[in-house]
C-alpha positions as CSV (number, residue, x, y, z in Angstrom):
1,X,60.2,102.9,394.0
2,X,63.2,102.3,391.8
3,X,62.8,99.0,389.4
4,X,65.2,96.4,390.1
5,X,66.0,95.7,386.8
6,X,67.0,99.3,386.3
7,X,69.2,99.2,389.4
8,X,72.3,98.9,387.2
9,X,70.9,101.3,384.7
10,X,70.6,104.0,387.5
11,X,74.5,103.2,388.6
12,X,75.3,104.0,385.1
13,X,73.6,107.0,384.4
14,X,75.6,108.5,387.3
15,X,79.2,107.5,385.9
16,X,77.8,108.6,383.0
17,X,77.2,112.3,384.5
18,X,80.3,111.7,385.8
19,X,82.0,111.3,382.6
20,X,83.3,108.3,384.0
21,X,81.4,105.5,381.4
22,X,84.0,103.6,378.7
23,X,82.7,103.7,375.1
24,X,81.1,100.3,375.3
25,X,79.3,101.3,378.8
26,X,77.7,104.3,376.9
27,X,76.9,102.5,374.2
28,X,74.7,100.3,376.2
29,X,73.4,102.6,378.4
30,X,72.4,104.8,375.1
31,X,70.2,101.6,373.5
32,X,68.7,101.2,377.2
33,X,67.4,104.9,377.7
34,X,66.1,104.6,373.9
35,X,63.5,102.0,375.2
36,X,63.1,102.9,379.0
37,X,61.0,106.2,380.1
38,X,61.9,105.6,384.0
39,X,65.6,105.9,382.9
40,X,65.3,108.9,380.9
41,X,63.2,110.2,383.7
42,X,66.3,109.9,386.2
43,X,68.9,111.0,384.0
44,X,66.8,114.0,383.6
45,X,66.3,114.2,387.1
46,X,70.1,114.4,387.6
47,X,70.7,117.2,385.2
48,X,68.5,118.6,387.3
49,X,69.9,118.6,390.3
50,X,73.8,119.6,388.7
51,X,72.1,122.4,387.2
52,X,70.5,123.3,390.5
53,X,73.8,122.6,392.5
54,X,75.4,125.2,389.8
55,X,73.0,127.8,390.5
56,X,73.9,128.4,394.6
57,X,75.0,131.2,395.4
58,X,78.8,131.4,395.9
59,X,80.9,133.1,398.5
60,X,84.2,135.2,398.1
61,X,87.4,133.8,399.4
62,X,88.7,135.8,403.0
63,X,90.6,138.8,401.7
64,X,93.3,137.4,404.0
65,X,92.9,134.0,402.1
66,X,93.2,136.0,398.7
67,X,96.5,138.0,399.6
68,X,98.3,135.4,400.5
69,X,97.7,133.6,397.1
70,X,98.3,136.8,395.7
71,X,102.1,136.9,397.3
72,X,102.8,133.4,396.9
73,X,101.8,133.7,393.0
74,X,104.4,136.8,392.3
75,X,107.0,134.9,393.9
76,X,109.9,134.3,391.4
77,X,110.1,130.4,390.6
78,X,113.4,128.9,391.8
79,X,116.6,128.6,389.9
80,X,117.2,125.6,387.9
81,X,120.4,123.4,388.6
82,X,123.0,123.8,386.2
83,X,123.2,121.1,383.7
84,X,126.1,118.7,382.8
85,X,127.6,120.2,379.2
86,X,126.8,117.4,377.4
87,X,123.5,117.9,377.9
88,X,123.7,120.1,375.5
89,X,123.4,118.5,372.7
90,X,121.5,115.9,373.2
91,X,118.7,118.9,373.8
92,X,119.8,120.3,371.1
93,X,119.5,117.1,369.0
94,X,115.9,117.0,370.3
95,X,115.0,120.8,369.3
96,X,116.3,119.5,366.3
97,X,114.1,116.2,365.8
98,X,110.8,118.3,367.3
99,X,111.8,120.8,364.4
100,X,111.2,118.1,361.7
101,X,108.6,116.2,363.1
102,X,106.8,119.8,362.8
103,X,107.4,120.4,359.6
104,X,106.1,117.4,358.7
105,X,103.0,117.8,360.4
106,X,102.2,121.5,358.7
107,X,102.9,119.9,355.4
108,X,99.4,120.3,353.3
109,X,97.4,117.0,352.8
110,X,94.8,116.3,350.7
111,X,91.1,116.0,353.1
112,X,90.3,112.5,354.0
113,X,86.6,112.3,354.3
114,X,86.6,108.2,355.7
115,X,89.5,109.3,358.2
116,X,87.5,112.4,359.5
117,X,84.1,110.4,359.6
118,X,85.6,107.5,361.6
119,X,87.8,110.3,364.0
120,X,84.1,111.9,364.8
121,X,82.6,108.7,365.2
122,X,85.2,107.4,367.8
123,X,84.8,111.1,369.4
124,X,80.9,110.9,369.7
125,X,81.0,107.3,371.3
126,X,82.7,109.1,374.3
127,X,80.2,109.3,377.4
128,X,77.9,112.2,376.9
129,X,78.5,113.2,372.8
130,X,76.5,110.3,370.9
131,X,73.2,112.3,370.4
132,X,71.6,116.3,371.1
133,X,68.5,114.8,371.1
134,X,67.8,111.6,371.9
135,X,64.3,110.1,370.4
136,X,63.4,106.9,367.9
137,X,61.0,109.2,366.4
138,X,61.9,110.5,363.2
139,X,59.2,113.3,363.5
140,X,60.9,114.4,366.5
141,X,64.7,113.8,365.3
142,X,63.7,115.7,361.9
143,X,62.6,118.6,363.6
144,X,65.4,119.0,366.0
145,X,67.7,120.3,362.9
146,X,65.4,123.3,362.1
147,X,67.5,125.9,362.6
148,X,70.8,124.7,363.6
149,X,71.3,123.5,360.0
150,X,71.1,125.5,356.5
151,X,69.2,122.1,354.8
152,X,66.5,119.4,356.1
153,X,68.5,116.2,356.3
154,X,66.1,113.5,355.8
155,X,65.6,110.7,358.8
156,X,63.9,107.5,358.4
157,X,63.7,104.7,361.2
158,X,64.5,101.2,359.9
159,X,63.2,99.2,363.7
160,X,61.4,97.4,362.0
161,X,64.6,95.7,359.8
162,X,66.8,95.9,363.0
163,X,68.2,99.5,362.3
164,X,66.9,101.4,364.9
165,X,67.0,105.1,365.2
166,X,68.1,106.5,368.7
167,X,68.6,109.9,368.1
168,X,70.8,112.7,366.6
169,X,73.3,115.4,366.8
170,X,75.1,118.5,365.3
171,X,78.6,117.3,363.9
172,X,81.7,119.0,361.9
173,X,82.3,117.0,358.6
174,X,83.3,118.1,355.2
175,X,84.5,121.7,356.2
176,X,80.8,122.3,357.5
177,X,78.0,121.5,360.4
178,X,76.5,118.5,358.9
179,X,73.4,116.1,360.6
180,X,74.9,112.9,362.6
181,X,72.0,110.2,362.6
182,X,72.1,107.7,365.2
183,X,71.0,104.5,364.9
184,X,71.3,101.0,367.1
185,X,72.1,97.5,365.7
186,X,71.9,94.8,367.9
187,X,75.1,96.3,370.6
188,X,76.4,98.5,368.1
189,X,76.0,102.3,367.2
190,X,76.1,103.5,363.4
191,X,76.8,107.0,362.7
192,X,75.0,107.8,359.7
193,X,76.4,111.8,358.7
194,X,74.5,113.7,355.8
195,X,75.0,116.9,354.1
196,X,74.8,118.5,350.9
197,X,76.6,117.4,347.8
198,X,76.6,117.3,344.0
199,X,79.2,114.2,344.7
200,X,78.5,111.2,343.0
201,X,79.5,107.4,342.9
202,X,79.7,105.3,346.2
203,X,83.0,104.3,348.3
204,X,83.7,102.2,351.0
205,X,86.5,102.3,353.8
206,X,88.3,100.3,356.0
207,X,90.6,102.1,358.9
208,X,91.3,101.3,362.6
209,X,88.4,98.6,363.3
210,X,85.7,100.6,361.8
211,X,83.8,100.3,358.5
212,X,82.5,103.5,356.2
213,X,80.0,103.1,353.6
214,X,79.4,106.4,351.7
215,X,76.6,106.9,348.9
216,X,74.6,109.7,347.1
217,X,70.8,110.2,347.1
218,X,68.5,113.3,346.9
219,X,71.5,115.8,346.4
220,X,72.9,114.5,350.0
221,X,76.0,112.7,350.4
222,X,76.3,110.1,353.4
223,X,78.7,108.4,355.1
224,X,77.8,105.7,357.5
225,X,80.9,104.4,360.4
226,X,80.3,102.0,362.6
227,X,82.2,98.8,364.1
228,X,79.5,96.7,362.8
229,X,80.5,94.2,360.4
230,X,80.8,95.2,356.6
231,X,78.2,93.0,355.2
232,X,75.3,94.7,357.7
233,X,76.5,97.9,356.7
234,X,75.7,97.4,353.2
235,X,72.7,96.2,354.6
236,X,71.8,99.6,356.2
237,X,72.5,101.6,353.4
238,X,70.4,99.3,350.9
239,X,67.2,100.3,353.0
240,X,68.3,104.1,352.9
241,X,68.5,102.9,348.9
242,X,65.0,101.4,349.0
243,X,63.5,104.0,350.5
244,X,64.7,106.8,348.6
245,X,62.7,105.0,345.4
């Protein structure tokens, strides 16, 4: 019998199959299946029953069907009006612009590590890319990296201060795979991305509504993004601080 107070939940998690949940929706829904085994139970049940779906068998299209498809796919498309002369150069004065705007775009830039934390951080909040694995148990998150990573990222769980861990995920960061940890606080999602690096010194970044707060410890460097305010950001990474000592 479904629980009424998981009624809405349940509506979710099918928009959410559905790709059809905004950012904040998934956000919620995320924090809710981190703390609720009958959820993750039905969303599990539903990737089920796609996957099943996926595997019937499926039947040829009529050969009649096919050939006519076939015809109408050779035919030539049809001929384009003439256009006025003057149209002329304003198309050409639009080659021209595209032409520039191009070269500006494939001129070199220098990497912007904040830029390219908070672009993978606004990608993952999209329905159905926030975590791989999704567990607040850091001997289950840990473990999940064996193998898909060439280090051991370290994961801690900070519930107890109000940083709780929700999951993880593979990621592209730095020119490399790096570890994306996932944590909760209070509505909002931090991305906490770790890799390998002799980099020293600590930064933080401002850019489009979202904060980054990047540090070194243990030969790793991390970058934290989030939409959570500054201040608790600093806060998270202090405990990462405390509990590397």
């Amino acid at each position: 019998m479904t629980n009424p107070a998981c009624e809405r939940w349940h509506l979710l998690l099918q928009a959410d199959h559905d790709g059809e949940l905004t950012a904040s929706e998934a956000t919620d829904l995320m924090v809710h299946l981190a703390g609720c085994a009958a959820c993750r139970a039905e969303r599990d049940g539903l990737a089920a029953l796609s996957e099943g779906l996926r595997a019937l068998p499926r039947h040829a299209a009529p050969a009649a069907l096919r050939a006519a498809l076939t015809r109408q796919a050779a035919m030539p498309p049809a001929a384009a009006p003439p256009r006025p002369r003057r149209a002329w150069a304003g198309g050409a004065l639009g080659l021209a612009l595209a032409a520039c705007i191009a070269a500006v775009m494939l001129l070199p830039r220098a990497p912007d590590p904040d830029a390219a934390a908070i672009a993978s951080h606004i990608r993952a909040l999209q329905p159905g890319h926030l975590t791989d694995v999704l567990s607040s148990d850091q001997h289950t998150v840990k473990p999940w990296f064996n193998g898909r990573l060439d280090y051991a990222p370290p994961v801690r769980d900070f519930a107890s201060a109000g940083y709780p861990l929700l999951g993880g995920r593979l990621d592209y960061l730095a020119g490399r795979d790096v570890a994306a940890l996932v944590y909760g606080r209070d509505r909002h999602i931090i991305d906490l991305f770790v890799w390998p690096s002799d980099q020293s010194g600590s930064a933080e970044h401002v850019a489009s509504g979202y904060n980054t707060v990047a540090w070194n410890g243990g030969g790793m460097r991390f970058v934290a993004v989030s939409d959570l305010n500054m201040a608790e950001l600093r806060g998270f990474a202090a405990l990462w601080g405390d509990a590397g000592r």
